[in-house]
C-alpha positions in Angstrom: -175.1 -94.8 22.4 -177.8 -93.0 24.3 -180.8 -95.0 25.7 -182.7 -91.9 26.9 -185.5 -90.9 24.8 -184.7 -87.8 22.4 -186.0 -86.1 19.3 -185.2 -87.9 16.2 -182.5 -85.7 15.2 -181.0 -84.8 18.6 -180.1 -88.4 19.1 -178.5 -88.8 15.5 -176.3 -85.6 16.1 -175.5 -87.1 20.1 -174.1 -90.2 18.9 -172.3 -88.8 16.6 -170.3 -86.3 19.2 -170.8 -89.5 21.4 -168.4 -91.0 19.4 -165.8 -88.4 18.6 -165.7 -87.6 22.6 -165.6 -91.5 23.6 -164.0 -89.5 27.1 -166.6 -87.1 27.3 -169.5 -88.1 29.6 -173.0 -88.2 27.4 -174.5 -85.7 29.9 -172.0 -83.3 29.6 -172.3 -83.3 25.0 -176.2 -83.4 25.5 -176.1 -80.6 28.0 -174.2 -78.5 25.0 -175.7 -79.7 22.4 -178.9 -78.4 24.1 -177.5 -75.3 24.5 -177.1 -74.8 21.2 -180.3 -76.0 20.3 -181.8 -73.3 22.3 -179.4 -70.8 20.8 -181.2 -71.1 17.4 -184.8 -71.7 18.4 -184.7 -68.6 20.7 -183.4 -66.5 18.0 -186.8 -67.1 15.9 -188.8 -65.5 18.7 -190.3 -68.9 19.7 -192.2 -69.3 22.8 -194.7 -71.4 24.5 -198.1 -71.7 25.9 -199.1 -73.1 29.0 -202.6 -72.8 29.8 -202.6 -68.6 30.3 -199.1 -68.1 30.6 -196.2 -67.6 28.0 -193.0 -68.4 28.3 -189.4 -68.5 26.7 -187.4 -72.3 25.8 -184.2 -70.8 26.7 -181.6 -73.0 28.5 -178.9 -72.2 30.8 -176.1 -74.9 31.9 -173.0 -75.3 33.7 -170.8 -77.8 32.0 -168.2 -79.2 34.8 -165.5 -81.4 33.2 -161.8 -82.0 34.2 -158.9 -79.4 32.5 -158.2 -81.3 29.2 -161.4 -82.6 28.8 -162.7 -81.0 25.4 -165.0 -78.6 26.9 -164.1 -75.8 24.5 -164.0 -77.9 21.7 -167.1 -79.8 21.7 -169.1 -76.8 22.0 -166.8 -74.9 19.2 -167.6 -78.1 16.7 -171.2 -78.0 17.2 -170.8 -74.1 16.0 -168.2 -74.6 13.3 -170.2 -78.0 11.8 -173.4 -78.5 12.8 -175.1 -75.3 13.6 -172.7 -72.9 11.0 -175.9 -72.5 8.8 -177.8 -71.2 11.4 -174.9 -68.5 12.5 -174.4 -67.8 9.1 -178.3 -67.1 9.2 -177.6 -65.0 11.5 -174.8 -62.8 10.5 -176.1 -62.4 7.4 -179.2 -60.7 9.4 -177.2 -58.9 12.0 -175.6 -57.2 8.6 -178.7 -56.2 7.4 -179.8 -54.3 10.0 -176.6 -52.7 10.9 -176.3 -51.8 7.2 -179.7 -50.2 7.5 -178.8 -48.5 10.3 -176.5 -46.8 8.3 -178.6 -46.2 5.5 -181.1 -44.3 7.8 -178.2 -42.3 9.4 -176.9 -41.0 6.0 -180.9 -39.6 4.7 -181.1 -37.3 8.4 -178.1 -35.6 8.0 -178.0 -34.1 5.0 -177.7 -30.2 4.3 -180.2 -27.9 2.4 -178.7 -29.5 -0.8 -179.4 -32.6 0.2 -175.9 -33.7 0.5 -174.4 -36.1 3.2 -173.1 -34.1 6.3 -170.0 -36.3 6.5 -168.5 -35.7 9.8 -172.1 -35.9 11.7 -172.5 -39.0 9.8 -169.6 -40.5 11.1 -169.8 -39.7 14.9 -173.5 -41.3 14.3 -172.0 -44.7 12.4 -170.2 -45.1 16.0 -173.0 -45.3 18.1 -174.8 -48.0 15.8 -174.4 -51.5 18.1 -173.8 -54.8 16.3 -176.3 -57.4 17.0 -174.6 -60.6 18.3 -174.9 -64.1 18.6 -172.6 -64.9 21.8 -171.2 -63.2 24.4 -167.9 -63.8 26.5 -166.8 -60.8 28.6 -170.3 -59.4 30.0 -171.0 -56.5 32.3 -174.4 -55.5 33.5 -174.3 -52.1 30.6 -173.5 -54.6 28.1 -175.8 -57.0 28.3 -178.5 -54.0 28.6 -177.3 -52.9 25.3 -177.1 -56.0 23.7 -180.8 -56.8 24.5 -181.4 -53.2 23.7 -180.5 -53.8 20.1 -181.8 -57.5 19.5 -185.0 -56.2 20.8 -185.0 -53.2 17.8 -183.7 -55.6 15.1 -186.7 -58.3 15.9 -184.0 -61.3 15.8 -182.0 -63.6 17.8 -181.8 -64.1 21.2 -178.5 -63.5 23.9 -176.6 -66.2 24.8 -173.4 -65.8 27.3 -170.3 -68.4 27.3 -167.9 -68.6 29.8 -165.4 -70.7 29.6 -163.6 -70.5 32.9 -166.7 -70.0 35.5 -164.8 -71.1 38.2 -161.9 -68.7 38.0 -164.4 -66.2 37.5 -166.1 -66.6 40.2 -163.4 -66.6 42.5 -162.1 -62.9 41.3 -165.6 -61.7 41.0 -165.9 -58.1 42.2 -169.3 -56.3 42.9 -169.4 -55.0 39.1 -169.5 -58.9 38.4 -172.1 -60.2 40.9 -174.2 -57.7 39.5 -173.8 -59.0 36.3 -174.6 -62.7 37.5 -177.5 -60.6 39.2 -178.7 -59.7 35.7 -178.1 -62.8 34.0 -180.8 -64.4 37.4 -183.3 -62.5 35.7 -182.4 -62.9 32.0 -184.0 -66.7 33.1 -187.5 -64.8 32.8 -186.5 -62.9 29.7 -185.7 -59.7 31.6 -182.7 -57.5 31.5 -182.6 -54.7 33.7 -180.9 -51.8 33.7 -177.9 -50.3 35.6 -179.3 -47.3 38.0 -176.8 -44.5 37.9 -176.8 -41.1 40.1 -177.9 -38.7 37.2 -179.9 -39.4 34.0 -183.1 -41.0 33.8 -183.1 -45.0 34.2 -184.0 -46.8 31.0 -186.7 -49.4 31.5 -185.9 -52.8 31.8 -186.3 -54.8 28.8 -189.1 -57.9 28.8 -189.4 -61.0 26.9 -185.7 -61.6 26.3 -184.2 -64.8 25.8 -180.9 -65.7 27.4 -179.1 -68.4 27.2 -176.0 -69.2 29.4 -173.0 -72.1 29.0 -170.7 -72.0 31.9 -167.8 -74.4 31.7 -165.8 -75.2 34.1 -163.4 -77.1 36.2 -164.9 -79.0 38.7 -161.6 -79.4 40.7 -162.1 -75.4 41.4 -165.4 -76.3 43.5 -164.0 -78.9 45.6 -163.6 -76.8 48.7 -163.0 -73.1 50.2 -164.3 -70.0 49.2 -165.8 -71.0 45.7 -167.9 -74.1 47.3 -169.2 -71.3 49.2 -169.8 -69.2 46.6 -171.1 -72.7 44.4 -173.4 -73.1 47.4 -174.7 -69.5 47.2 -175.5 -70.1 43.8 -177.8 -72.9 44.3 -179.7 -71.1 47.6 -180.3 -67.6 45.4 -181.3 -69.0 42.2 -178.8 -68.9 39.1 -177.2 -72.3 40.3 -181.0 -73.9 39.9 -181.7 -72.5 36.9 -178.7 -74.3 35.1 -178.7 -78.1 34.0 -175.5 -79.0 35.7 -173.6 -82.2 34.2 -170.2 -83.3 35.8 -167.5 -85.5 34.9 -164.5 -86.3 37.3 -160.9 -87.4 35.7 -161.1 -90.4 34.5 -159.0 -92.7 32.6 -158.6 -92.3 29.0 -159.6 -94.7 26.6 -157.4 -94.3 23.7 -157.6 -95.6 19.9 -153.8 -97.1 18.5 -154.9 -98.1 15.5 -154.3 -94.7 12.9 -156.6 -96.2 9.5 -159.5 -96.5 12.6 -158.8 -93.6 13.7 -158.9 -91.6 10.3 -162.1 -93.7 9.2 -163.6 -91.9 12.3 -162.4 -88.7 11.6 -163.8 -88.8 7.8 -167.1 -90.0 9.1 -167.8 -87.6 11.7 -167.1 -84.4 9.3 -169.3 -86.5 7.3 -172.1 -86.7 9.5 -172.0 -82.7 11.3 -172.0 -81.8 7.0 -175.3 -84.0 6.8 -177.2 -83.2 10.3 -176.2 -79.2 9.7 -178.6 -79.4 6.6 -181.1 -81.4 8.4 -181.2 -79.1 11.6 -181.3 -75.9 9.1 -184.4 -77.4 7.0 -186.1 -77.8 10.5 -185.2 -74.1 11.5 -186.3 -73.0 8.4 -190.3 -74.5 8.7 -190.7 -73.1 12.1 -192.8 -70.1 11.9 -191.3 -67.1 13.3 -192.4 -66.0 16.8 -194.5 -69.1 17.0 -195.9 -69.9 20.3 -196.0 -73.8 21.1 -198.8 -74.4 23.4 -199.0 -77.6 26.0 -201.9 -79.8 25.3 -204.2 -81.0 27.9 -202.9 -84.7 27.7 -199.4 -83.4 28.0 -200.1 -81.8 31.1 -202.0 -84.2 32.8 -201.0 -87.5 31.7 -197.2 -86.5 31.8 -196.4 -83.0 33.3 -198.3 -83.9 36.5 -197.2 -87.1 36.6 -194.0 -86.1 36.8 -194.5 -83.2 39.5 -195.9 -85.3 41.6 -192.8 -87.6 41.2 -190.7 -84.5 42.0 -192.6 -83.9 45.4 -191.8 -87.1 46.8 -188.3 -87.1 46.0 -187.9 -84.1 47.1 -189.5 -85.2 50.5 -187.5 -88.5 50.5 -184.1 -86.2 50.7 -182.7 -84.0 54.0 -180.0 -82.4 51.5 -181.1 -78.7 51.0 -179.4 -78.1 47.8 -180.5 -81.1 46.5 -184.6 -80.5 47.6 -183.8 -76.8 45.8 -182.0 -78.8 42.6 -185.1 -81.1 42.7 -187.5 -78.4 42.6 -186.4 -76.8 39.9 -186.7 -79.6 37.4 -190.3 -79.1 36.3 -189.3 -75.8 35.3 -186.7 -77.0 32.9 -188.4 -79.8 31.4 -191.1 -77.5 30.5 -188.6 -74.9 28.9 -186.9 -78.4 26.9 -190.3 -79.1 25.8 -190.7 -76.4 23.8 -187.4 -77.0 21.9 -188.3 -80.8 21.4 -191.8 -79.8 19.7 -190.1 -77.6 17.6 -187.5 -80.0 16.3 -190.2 -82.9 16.3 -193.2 -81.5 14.0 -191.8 -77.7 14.0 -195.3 -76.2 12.1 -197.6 -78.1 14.4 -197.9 -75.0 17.1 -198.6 -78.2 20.0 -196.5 -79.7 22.8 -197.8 -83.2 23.2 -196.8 -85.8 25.4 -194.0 -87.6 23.3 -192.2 -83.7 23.5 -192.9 -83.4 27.3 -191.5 -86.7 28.1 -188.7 -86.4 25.8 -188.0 -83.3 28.1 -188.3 -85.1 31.2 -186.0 -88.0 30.3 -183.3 -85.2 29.2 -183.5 -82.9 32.6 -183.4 -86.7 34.6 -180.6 -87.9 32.5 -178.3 -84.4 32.9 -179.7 -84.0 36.6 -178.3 -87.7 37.9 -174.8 -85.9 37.9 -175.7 -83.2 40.3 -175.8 -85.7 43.6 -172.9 -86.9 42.3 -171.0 -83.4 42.6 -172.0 -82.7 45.8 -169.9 -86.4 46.7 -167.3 -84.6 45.0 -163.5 -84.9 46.7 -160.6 -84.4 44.1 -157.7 -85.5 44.5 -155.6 -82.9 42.7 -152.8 -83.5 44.8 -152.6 -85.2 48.3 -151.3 -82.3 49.9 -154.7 -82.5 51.7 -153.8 -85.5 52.7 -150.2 -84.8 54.1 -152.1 -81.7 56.0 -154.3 -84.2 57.9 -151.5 -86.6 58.6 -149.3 -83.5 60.1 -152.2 -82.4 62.4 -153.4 -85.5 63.9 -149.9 -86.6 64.3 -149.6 -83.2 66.1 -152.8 -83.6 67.8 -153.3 -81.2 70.4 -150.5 -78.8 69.3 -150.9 -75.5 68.0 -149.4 -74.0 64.9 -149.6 -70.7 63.7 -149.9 -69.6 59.3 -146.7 -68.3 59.6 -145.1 -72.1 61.2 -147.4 -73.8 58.8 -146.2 -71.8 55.8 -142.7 -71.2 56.4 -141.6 -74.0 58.7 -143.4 -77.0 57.7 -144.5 -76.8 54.0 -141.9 -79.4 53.1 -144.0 -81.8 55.4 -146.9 -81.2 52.9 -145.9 -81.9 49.5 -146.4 -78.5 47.8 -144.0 -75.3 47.3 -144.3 -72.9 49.6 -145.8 -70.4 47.3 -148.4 -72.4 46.2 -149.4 -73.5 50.2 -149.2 -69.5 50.9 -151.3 -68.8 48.0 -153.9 -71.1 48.4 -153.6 -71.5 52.5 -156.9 -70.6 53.1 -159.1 -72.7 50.6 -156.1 -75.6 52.3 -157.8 -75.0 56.0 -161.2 -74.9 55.0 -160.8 -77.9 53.5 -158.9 -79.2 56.8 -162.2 -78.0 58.8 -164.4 -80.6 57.0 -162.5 -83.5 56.6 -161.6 -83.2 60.7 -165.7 -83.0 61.2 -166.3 -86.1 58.5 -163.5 -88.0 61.1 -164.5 -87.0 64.4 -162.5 -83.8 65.1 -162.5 -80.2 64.9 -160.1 -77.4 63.7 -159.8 -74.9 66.3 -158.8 -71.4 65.0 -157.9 -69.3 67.6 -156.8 -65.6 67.1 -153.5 -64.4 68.9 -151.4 -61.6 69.0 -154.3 -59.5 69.7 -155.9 -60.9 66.7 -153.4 -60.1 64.3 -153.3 -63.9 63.8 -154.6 -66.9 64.0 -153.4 -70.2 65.9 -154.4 -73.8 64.5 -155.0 -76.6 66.6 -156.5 -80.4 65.6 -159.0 -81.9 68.7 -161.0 -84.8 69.2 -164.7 -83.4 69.2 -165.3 -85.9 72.7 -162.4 -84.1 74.6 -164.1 -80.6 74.1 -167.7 -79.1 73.5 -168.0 -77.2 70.4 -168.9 -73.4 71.7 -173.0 -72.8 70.4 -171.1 -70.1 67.9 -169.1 -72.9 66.1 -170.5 -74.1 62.6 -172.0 -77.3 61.9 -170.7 -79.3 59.2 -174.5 -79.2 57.5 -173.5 -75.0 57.9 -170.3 -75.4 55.8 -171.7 -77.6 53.2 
């Protein structure tokens, strides 16, 4: 059971997924249960106030758990049990307005009679968007258009799943990192969009909330290109707007006894049927388009307080993604706040200092598995290992990709295929653990660089050129 201090009801429903997902760390289920949270409060048009400035309580995470770890799941239960009035709220909406859509198509075209122009009607049904709650495959055009039509129908808000971020990234073409591009902005509620060569450029659409739930593998991050890219995230921005919660493979803990075991499963179905109608009468009383503003007292007896506490850890730490991780947690506690007041006393239009701490002890909880990720080594399979071993037992000696791949994959533990395929994320990998032990990978091309030769040195028998990266560079 949780000791951090949460909103009545957001506790209740954490111990109950707590329970189900005994594997599951707590950070990771409060990160989507969050998520959710947001989902429905956004989609009311809720805001909040602090002191001249306006904002949006939307929430954005990245959810890295081991393969087999419930990811998926967890967040699919919350939808299916817990918040399933809320969708249905929704639906039931998003048919209104497309149905009126329809309805407004069908009285313009009609003829001199006053009779339905059939086939005009039809090519017009087809350009009618559907408003939606979640989104899974998104381009820069389609979110556009998505906002585009939340923004006419006065409801809901965007929020963008993906379920395999890692592998994503790592295929990512430009038409994608302009979409991560968008989804940057989407933070402040705005989606711009797409410039093309002819055609006038539609304005950019303000005061949309997005929401984002990237889940992932955190094995995929480990090393090579997508630690890079991981790194990237965190120095432009999108990577420090998310709450990012982390969970490494762990041994199960597993329940034997069946009668326990169906006891459980009766009681939790149980408790998502009884918190669903609890978070639904909450939704229901808050006012739509309310705007929460900060009290005073909340902003100087708690907010400040707490930036302050930021500012010196922040200057206590040398890490640069962690000083940019640090400084973005103000930010997000002030966003949580929002969604705490609402769920605590949702027609009092106040954030008070119970909702901003409440916020602060969330983005603290979640934000202790950051540091922890950036410690983060897998062991996926100790071909790594066997890599090392081969080198420093050939220390000195040169090997080119094709030796490596095709005369001494046997020496590493992995098929051939596999070492070819992923050779490259293998070396990188190589070139920080020799700088963690007191070597250095040397990479030299040959064949008038149409290849490269590897050797392993110690880093006292030769100075490093002023071109070669540090290790603070790589990571």
């Amino acid at each position: 059971m949780t000791k951090i201090r949460l909103p009545k009801i957001m506790n209740e429903t954490l111990d109950v997924f707590s329970n189900r997902y005994v594997n599951t760390s707590e950070t990771a289920i409060t990160s989507i249960q969050l998520l959710k949270v947001a989902q429905m409060i956004t989609s009311k048009g809720v805001r909040y106030k602090k002191l001249d400035t306006i904002d949006i309580p939307n929430y954005y995470a990245i959810i890295l758990l081991p393969s087999g770890g419930g990811k998926d799941r967890i967040s699919n239960e919350y939808d299916s049990l817990v918040f399933k009035p809320f969708r249905d709220w929704f639906n039931e909406k998003a048919e209104a307005y497309y149905l009126e859509k329809k309805q407004k198509i069908r009285e313009e075209y009609t003829d001199k009679n006053n009779k339905p122009i059939k086939q005009l009607i039809k090519e017009a049904e087809k350009s009618i968007r559907y408003p939606v709650l979640e989104v899974v495959d998104g381009t820069q055009e389609g979110l556009f258009e998505d906002a585009k039509t939340l923004k006419e129908a006065r409801f809901g808000a965007i929020t963008y799943k993906m379920s395999e971020f890692g592998m994503f990234l790592d295929s990512a073409q430009n038409s994608e990192k302009q979409f991560l591009g968008c989804l940057y902005d989407g933070y402040d509620g705005k989606i711009p969009s797409k410039s093309i060569k002819h055609g006038k450029r539609e304005a950019s659409i303000e005061d949309m909330p997005v929401n984002c739930l990237f889940l992932s593998d955190p094995t995929l991050f480990s090393s090579g290109n997508l630690k890079n890219m991981f790194n990237l995230l965190m120095q432009t921005g999108l990577g420090r707007r998310c709450v990012i919660s982390f969970q490494k493979q762990q041994d199960k803990i597993i329940e034997y006894d069946k009668e326990v075991a169906f006891r459980k499963e009766q009681q939790f179905y149980k408790d998502c049927k009884n918190l669903s109608e609890r978070f639904m009468e909450i939704f229901n009383k808050i006012p739509t388009n309310a705007i929460y503003e900060i009290t005073e007292e909340a902003l100087k007896d708690v907010q400040y307080l707490y930036k302050v506490q930021m500012e010196e850890l922040e200057n206590a730490t040398e890490d640069v993604l962690r000083k940019k991780e640090i400084q973005s947690r103000q930010h997000k506690a002030l966003k949580i706040s929002c969604l705490y007041a609402a769920l605590n006393h949702p027609t009092e239009l106040i954030i008070n200092e119970e909702d901003m701490q409440q916020a602060i002890d969330t983005v603290e909880f979640i934000s202790q598995d950051f540091e922890n990720f950036l410690k983060y080594k897998p062991k996926s399979d100790d071909a790594y290992d066997k890599l090392w071993e081969f080198f420093l037992n050939n220390l000195g000696k040169g090997f080119t990709r094709t030796d490596l791949i095709y005369k001494h994959f046997n020496n590493f533990g992995i098929s051939r295929d596999k070492f070819k395929d992923r050779f490259d994320d293998y070396i990188d990998s190589l070139q920080e653990m020799a700088l963690e032990k007191g070597y250095f990978l040397e990479d030299t091309p040959i064949n008038r660089n149409s290849g490269t030769e590897y050797r392993l040195i110690k880093l006292e028998e030769q100075e490093l050129c002023e071109d070669t990266q540090t290790l603070e560079d790589l990571i």
